[in-house]
C-alpha positions as CSV (number, residue, x, y, z in Angstrom):
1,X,96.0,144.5,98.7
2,X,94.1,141.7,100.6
3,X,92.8,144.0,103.0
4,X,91.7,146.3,100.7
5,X,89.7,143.4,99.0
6,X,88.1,141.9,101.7
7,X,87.2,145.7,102.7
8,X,85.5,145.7,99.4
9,X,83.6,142.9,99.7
10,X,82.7,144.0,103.1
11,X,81.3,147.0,101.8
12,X,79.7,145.2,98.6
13,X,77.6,143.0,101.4
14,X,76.3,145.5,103.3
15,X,74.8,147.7,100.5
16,X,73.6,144.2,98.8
17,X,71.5,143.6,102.4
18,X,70.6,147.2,103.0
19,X,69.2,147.1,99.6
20,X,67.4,143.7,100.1
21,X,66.0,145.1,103.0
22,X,64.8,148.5,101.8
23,X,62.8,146.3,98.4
24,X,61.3,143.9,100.9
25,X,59.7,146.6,103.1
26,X,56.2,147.2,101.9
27,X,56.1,150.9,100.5
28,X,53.9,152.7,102.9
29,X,50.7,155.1,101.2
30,X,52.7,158.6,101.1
31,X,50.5,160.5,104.2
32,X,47.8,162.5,103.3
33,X,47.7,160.7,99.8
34,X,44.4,158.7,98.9
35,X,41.4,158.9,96.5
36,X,39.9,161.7,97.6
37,X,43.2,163.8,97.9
38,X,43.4,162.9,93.9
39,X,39.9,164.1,93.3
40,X,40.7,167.8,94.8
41,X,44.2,167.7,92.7
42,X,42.9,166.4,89.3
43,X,41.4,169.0,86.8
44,X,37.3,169.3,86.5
45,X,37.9,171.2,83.1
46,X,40.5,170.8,80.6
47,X,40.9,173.9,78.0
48,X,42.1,172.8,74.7
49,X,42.5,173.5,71.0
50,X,41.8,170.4,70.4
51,X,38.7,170.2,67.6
52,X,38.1,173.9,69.0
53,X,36.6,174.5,65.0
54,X,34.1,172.4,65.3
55,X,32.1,174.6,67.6
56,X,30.9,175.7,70.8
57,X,32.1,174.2,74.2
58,X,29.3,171.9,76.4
59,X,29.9,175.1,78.6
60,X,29.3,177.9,78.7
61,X,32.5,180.5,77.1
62,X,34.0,182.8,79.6
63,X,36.7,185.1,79.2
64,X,38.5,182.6,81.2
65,X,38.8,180.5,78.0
66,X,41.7,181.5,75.9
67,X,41.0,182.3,72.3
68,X,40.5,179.0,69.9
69,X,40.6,177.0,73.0
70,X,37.0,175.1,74.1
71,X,36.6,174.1,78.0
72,X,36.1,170.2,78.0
73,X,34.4,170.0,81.6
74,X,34.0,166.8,83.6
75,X,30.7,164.8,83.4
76,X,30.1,163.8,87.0
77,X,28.8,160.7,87.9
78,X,25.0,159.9,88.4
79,X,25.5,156.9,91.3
80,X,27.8,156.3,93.9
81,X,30.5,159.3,93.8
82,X,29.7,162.5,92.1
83,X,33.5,163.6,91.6
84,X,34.2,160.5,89.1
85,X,32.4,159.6,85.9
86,X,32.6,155.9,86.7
87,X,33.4,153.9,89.6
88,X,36.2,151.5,88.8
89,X,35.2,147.4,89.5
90,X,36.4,146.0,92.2
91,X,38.4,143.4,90.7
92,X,40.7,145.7,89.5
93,X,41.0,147.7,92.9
94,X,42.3,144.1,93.9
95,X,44.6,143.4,91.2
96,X,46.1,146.6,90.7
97,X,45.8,147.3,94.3
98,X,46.6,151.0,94.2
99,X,48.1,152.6,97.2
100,X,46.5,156.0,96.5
101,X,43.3,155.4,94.3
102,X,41.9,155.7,91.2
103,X,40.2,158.8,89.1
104,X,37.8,157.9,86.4
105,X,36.5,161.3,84.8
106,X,34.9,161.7,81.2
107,X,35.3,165.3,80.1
108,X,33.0,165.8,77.1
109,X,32.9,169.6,74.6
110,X,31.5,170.5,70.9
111,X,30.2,166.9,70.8
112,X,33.3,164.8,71.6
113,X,34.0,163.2,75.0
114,X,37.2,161.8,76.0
115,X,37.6,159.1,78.4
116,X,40.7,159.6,81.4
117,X,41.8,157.5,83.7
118,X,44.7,158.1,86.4
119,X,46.5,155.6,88.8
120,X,48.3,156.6,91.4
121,X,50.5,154.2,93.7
122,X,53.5,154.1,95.8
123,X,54.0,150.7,94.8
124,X,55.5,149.2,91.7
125,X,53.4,146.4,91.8
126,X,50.2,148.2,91.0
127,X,51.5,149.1,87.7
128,X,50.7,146.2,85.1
129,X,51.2,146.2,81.2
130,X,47.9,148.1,80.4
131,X,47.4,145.7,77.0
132,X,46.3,142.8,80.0
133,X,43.5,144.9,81.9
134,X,42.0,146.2,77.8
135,X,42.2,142.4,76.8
136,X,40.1,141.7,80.0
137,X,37.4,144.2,79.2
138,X,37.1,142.6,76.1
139,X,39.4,144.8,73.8
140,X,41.4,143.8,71.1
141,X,44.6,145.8,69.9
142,X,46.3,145.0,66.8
143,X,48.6,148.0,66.3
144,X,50.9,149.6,69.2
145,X,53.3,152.6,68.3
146,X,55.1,154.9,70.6
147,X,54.7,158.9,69.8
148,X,55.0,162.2,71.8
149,X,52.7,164.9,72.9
150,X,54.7,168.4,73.1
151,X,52.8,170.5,76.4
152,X,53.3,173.9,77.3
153,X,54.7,173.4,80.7
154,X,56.6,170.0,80.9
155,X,58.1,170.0,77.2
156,X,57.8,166.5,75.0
157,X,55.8,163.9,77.0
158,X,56.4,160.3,75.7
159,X,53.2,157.9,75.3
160,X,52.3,154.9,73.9
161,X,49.2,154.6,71.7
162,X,47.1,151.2,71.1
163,X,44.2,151.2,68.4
164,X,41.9,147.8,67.9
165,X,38.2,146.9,68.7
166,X,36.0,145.9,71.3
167,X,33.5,143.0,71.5
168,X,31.0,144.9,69.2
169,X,34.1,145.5,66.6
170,X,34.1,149.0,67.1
171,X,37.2,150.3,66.5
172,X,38.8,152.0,69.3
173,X,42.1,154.1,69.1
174,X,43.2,154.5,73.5
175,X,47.3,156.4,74.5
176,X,48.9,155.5,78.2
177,X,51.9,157.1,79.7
178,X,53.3,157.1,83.1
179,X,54.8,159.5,85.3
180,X,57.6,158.6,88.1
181,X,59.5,160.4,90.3
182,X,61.9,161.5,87.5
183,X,59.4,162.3,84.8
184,X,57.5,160.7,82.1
185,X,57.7,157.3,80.8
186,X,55.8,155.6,77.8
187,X,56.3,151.8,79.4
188,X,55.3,150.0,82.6
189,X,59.3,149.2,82.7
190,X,59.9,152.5,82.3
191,X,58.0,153.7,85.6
192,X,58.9,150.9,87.8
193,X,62.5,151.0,86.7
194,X,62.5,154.9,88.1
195,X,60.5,154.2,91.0
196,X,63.2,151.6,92.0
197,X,66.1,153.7,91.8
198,X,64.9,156.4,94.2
199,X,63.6,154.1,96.3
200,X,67.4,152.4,96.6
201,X,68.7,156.2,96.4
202,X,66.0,158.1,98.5
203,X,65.3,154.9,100.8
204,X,63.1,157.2,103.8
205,X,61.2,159.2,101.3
206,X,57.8,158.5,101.9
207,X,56.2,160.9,99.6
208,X,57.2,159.6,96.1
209,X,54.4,157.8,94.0
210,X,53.9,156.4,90.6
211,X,51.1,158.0,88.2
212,X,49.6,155.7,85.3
213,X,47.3,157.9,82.7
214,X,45.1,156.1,80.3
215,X,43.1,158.0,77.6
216,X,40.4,157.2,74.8
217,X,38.6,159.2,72.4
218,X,35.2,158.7,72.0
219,X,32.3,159.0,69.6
220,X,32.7,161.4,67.1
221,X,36.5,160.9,67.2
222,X,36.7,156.7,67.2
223,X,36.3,156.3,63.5
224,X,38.2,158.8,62.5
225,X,41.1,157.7,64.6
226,X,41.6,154.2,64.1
227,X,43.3,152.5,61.0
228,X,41.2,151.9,58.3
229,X,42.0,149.1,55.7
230,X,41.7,148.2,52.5
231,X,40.8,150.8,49.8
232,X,39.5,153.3,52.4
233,X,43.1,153.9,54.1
234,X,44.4,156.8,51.4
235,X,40.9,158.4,51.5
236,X,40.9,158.5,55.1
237,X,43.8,159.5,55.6
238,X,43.8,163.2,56.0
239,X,41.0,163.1,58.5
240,X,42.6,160.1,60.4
241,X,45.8,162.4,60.8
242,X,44.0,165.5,61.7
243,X,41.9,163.4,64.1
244,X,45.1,162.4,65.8
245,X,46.6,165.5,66.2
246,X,43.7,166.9,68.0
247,X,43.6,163.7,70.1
248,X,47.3,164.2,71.0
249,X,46.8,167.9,71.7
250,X,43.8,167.6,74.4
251,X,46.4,164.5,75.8
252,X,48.9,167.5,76.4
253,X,46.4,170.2,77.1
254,X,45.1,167.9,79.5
255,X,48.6,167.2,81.1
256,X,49.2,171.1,81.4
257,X,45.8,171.7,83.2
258,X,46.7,168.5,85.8
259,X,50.2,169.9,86.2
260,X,48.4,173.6,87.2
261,X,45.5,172.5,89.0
262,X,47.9,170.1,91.5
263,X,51.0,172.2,91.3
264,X,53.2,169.8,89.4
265,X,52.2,166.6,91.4
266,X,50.5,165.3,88.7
């Protein structure tokens, strides 16, 4: 019986310093994997139903486009690199320091544009509670809730959605989810908590990667979105909820066209 125990603790060392070791090696960037690997994977259109009433697409229809669907296509930037809307600062490259990059694409149809942002990082450290990085570019949440979009290839999707204002006080409604190396998450926890697992389970796999996704609604769809108070609220309240719905099916529509345009890696 002594034997027995001292074999266990034996054992229980080893896989305590194996582990140590494994979490204290810097996670390598997955080969192959960097910005401009995400800008051929990402999707440069998304088709959607959502707001697909109000109108024509900024495009032009093709029989491409299924039926009550519009094509939202990417805006491409005017400076610096064509393939992203924006160029992220460099302060957050250095805070978030992302192992694979960073996609910044607006994708704009029928008068609404929607703002997307992906993350990609072999590293849990580059994935941060979101609320810090809005509160540093001078947004201000007051309301946080957790919900799920239902897409056509990946099932229910859990996200978590923020609505507040920015410095101006325009109200701003903004959703975030992750996705790990066993599926979605709606929390930072969430992500890193998967990531570390394989990484104990699957210590030599060099190809696994954490995604963060970040979208806003802007424009036509802001107002309509966010909370109103007061009086207004039961008035508003069957546009705010149609407004939502539509925001939450271009989130999934948009998930379904990433998942087919990169075959499943994002």
């Amino acid at each position: 019986m002594e034997r027995l125990r001292v074999r266990v603790y034996v054992v229980s060392v080893l896989l305590l310093a194996v582990g140590g070791i494994v979490l204290a090696v810097p996670k390598p960037r997955p080969q192959g994997h960097d910005e401009r690997w995400m800008e051929d994977l990402l999707p440069t259109a998304v088709d959607s139903s959502a707001w697909a009433k109000k109108g024509a697409s900024a495009v032009e229809k093709t029989e491409t486009v299924p039926p009550g669907f519009l094509r939202y296509a990417f805006i491409p930037g005017t400076e610096g690199n064509p393939r992203q809307s924006h160029a992220m600062d460099r302060e957050t490259y250095e805070i978030l320091a992302p192992l694979i990059g960073i996609v910044w694409r607006d994708y704009a149809g029928a008068g609404i544009e929607f703002d997307v942002a992906v993350i990609a990082s072999s590293s849990r450290s580059s994935f941060h509670d979101p609320r810090v990085c809005f509160a540093g570019h001078g947004w201000d949440f007051d309301n946080q809730s957790r919900d799920v979009v239902t897409t056509r290839d990946r099932g229910d999707v859990p996200m978590t959605i923020l609505q507040g204002a920015d410095e101006s006080g325009l109200r701003y409604v903004a959703a975030y989810l992750y996705k790990g190396p066993e599926g979605f998450s709606a929390s930072t926890v969430g992500v890193k908590w998967q990531m570390l697992l394989h990484l104990l389970i699957h210590p030599f796999d060099t190809s696994s990667m954490g995604v963060f996704y970040r979208f806003i609604a802007r424009d036509l769809s802001t107002s309509d979105l966010a909370e109103p108070a007061g009086a207004q609220a039961e008035q508003a309240k069957g546009p705010r909820e149609e407004s939502k719905e539509n925001f939450k099916r271009f989130i999934a529509d948009y998930l379904d066209a990433a998942n087919a345009s990169s075959k499943g890696v994002f």
